[in-house]
N, C-alpha and C positions, 0 to 999 in steps of 0.2 A: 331496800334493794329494788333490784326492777322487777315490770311484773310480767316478763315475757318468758315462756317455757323456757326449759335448759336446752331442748333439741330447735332451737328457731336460727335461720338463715339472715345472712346478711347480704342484702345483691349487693356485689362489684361490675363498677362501672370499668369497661377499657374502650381504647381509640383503637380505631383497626386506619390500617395507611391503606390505600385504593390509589395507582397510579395509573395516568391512560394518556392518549395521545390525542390532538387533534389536526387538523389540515388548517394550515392557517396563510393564506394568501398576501403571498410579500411583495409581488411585481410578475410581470408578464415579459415573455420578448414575444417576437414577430419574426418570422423566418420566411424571410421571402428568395427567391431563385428568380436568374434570369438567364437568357440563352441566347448567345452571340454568335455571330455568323463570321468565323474565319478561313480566309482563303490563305491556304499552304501549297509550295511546290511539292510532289509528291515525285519522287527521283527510281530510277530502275534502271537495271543494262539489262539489254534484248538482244537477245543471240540469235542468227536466224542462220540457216544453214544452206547453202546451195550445190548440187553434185554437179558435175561434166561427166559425159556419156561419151567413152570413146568407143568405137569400132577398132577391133583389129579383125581382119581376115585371116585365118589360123590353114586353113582347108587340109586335115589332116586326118588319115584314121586313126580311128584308136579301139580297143578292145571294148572298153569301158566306160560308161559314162567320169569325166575328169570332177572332182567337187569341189566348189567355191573356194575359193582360197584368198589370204590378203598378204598383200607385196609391201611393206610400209603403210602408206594413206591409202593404199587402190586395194579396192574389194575386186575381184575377177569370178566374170560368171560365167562359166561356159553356156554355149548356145549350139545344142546339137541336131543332127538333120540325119533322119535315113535314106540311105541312097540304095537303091533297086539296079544291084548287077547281078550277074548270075548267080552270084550270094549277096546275101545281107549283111552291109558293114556299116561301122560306125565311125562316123565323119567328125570331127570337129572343124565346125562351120566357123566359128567365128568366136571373140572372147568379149565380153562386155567390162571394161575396165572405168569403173564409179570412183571418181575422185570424189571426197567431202569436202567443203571449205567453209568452214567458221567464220562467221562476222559479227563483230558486236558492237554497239552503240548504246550509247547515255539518253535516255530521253526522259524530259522532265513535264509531269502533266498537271495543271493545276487543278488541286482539289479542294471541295468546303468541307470545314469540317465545324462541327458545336463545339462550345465549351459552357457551360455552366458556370455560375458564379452564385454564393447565398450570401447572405444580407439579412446580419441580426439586429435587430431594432428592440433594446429594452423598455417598457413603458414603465 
């Protein structure tokens, strides 16, 4: 028989798997940009506004100061004056009647503007 104890050991061999990663370099690009000068009309409507001032002469008393008021388009501003007679009254001197008028026009300004462009290049 053999001549090795009853209690003796036998090593077992095993494989152990180990998986892992590496960085492995398959090609390059190149990324390049460039920047071009273009000129564009750049478009807008410009409203600009102009009043007329009319005079009316009113020459009228009145109790009270009259308050701003508007007729259609006309703003009216009273314009009042103290007059010195044996009592103190109040005159409406005169009405300031402000017409508005709207005017609008198209005007078109040239401007530059960038644009970028990239450019891939694989090597």
């Amino acid at each position: 028989m053999s001549n090795q104890p009853p209690d003796a050991k036998i090593p077992l061999a095993a494989e152990r798997l180990r998986v892992s990663t590496r960085d492995v370099e398959t090609g390059r690009i190149k990324v390049e940009t460039s920047t071009e000068l273009v000129e564009e009309l750049a478009q807008a409507r410009l409203e600009t506004s102009d009043v007329d001032v009319v005079r009316v002469p009113v020459n009228q008393v009145v109790t009270e100061a009259p308050p701003v008021r508007t007729v259609g388009d006309v703003t009216i501003v009273p314009v009042l004056e103290e007059v010195l007679i044996v009592e103190k009254r109040l005159v409406l001197k005169e009405e300031l009647h402000v017409t508005r008028r709207v005017t609008a026009e198209e005007v078109t300004v040239p401007v530059t503007l960038r644009k970028q462009r990239a450019t891939i290049t694989r090597t």
